[in-house]
N, C-alpha and C positions, 0 to 999 in steps of 0.2 A: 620280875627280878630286876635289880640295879644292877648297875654297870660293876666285873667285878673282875678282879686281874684273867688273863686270860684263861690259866692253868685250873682257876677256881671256877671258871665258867666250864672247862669242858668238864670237869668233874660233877659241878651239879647238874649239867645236861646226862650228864651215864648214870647220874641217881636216879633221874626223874623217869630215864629208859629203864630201871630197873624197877621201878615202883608199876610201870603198865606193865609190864611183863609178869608180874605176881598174878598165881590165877586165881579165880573168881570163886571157885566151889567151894575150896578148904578156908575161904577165908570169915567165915558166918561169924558175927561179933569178936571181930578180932580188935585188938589193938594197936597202937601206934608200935609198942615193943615186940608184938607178937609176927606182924608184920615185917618188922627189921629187924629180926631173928631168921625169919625165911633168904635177906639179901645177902648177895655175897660180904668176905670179912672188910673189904676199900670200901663199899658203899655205908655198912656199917659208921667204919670210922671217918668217912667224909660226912653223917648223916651228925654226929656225935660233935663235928667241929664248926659248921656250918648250921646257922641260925635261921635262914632261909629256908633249906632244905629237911629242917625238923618243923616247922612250918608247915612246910609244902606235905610232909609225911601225914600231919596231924587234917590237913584238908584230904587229902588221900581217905584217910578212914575214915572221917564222916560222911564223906562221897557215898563211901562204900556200903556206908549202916545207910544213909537213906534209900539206898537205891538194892535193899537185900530183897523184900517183897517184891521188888516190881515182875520179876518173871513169872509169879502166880497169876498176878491180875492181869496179863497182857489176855485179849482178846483171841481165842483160837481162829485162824482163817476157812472162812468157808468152803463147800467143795468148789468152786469156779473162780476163788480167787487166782490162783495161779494162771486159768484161760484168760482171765480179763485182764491183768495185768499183762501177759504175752500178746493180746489187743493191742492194748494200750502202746505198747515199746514198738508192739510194729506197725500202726499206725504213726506216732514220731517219729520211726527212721524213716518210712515212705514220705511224709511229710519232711524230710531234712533231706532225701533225697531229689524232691520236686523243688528245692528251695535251690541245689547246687546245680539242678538240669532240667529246671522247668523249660526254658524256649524250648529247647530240642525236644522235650516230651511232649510239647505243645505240636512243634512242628510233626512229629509220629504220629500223633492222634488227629492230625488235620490231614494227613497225605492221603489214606483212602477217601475223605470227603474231597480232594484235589481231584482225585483220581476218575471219582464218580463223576463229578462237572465235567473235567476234562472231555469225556467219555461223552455225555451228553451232548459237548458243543459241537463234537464231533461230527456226530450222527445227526445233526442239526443241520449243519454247516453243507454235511454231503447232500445230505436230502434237499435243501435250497441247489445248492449249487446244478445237481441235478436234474431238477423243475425250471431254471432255467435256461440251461443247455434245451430242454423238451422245449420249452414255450419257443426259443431262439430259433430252431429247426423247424417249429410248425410254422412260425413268420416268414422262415425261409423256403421251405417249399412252396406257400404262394406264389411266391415271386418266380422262383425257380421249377423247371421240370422236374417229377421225382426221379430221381436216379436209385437203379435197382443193381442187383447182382451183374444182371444181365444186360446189356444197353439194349433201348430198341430202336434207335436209330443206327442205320448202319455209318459206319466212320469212314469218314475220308484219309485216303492213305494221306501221311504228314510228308512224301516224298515220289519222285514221277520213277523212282525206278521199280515197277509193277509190272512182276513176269506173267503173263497172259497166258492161260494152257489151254492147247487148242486138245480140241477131243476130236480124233478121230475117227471116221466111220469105220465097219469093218466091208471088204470089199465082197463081191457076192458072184 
């Protein structure tokens, strides 16, 4: 459409809203006149005064006639089209959702394999550290007397104040 005063624009925009809004079933070989007999009596007389708009009418019903068969010959859908399709839509939202929170799904899906290493070094680490500690202690007992629970040396008091207890005999 050209550029057209304002009042005539919004008028042939509420035609043209009124031309999709005609329905589809009662309209089987209809006419341009037939057609704008169904519109209210303003779109009527805007249709009547407006060149454009008697135009646009006249593209309206050949639209209409070519396009009156087509809901015979559309293809019935199969019985799984509706599964595959529900696939399909939820495979792209999972995919649109990896796309707004892939690192962090990434980082979810790596933390049990964190966890497992973790886990490993662990039990690595202890057990070396362990065998060391053993190797470090058999080196040192060489060198050193074993020391047990019990000493077997007796120990030297560490101070001279040692109360002596005399036993005495009983007398007879």
């Amino acid at each position: 459409m050209r550029e057209l005063p304002k009042g005539a624009a919004m008028n042939c925009e509420l035609f043209l809203n009124e031309l999709e809004e005609l329905p589809v079933d009662g309209s089987r070989g209809a006419t341009a006149a037939a057609l704008l007999r169904e519109l209210p009596d303003d779109a009527q007389e805007h249709a009547a005064r407006c060149k454009e708009c008697e135009a646009a009418l006249d593209d309206f019903v050949e639209t209409r006639r070519a396009l009156e068969g087509m809901p015979e010959r559309l293809p019935t859908a199969g019985p799984w089209f509706t599964q595959r399709v529900m696939r399909a839509i939820a495979a792209q939202e999972a995919e649109m959702e990896e796309r707004q929170s892939g690192f962090w799904n990434g980082v979810r899906r790596l933390a049990p394999r964190l966890v497992a290493f973790a886990t490993l070094l662990l039990m690595l680490g202890g057990t070396w550290a362990f065998q060391v500690q053993r190797a470090s202690q058999a080196r040192g007992a060489a060198l050193k007397p074993a020391e047990g629970i019990f000493e077997s040396l007796p120990s030297t008091p560490a101070n001279d104040d040692v109360v002596a207890i005399v036993q005495e005999e009983p007398v007879r």
